[in-house]
N, C-alpha and C positions, 0 to 999 in steps of 0.2 A: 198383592203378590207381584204384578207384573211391576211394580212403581220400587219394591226391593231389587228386582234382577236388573232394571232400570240403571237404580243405582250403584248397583253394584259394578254394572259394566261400565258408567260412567265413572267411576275411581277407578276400577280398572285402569281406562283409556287414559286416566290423567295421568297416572303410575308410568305408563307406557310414554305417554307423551313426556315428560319428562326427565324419562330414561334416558328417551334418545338425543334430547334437549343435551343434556348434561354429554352424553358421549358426541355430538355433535362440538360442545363447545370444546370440551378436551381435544380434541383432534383438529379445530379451527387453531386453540392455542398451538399446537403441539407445529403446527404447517408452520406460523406466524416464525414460533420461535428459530425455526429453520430456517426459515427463508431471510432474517435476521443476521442470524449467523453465519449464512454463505455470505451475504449484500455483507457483510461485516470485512469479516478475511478476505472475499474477494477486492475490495475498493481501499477499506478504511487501514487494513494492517499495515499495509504497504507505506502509506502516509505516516502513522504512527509512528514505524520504525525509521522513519526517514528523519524525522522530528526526533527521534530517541538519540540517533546516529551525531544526529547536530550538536545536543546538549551533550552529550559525551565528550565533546571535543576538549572542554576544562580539565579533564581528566588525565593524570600524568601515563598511563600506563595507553593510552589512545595518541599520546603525542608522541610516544615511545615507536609507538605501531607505526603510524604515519610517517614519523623519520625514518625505520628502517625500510621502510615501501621506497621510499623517493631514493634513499641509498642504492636500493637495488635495481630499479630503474633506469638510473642512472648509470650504473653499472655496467648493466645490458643494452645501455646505447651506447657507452665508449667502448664494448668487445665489438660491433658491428663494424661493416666496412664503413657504410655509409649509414646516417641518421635519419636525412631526410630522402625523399623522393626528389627528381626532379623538378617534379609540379611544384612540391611546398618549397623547395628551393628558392626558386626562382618566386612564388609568393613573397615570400616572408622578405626576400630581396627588394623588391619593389615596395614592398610596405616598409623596410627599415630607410629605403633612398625617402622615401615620399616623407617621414618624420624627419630625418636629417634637412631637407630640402625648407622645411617648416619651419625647422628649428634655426636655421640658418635665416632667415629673412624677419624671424621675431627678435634678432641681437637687433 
């Protein structure tokens, strides 16, 4: 008699034990797949789309887009008083003398 209730509680405990087996692993899956999916959106979308943005560029209605951006741009620097700052002024000054200067000693 004691060798049935024995066993019995031993199936029991196997039942049990691999109840929790099973809801331990669904809920290890369930973490993984989360944690997947953030580390995904967070890091990798961004790249994706960046790569997506690239190959788009063949595309007539993206080259459409692109031209009316730099139209308006443009636009909006010749209604300003001034374009550049000072500072980039005078950069871009010295870096056109310093090519001219280059360019002159390579004839």
């Amino acid at each position: 008699m004691n060798t049935i209730i024995l066993f019995k509680m031993t199936s029991f405990s196997k039942k049990n034990n691999l109840k929790q087996f099973l809801i331990k692993l669904c809920a290890v899956s369930l973490a993984a797949i989360i944690v997947i999916s953030i580390v995904f959106n967070l890091f990798l979308a961004d790249k994706f789309q960046a790569i997506n943005q690239i190959l788009q560029i063949n595309n007539k209605e993206t080259i459409e887009s692109v031209k009316d951006k730099l139209r308006a741009e443009i636009q909006s620097g010749l209604d300003k008083d001034r374009i550049l700052n000072e500072n980039d002024a005078k950069l871009l000054s010295d870096f056109y003398q310093k090519i001219k200067r280059e360019l002159n000693e390579a004839k």
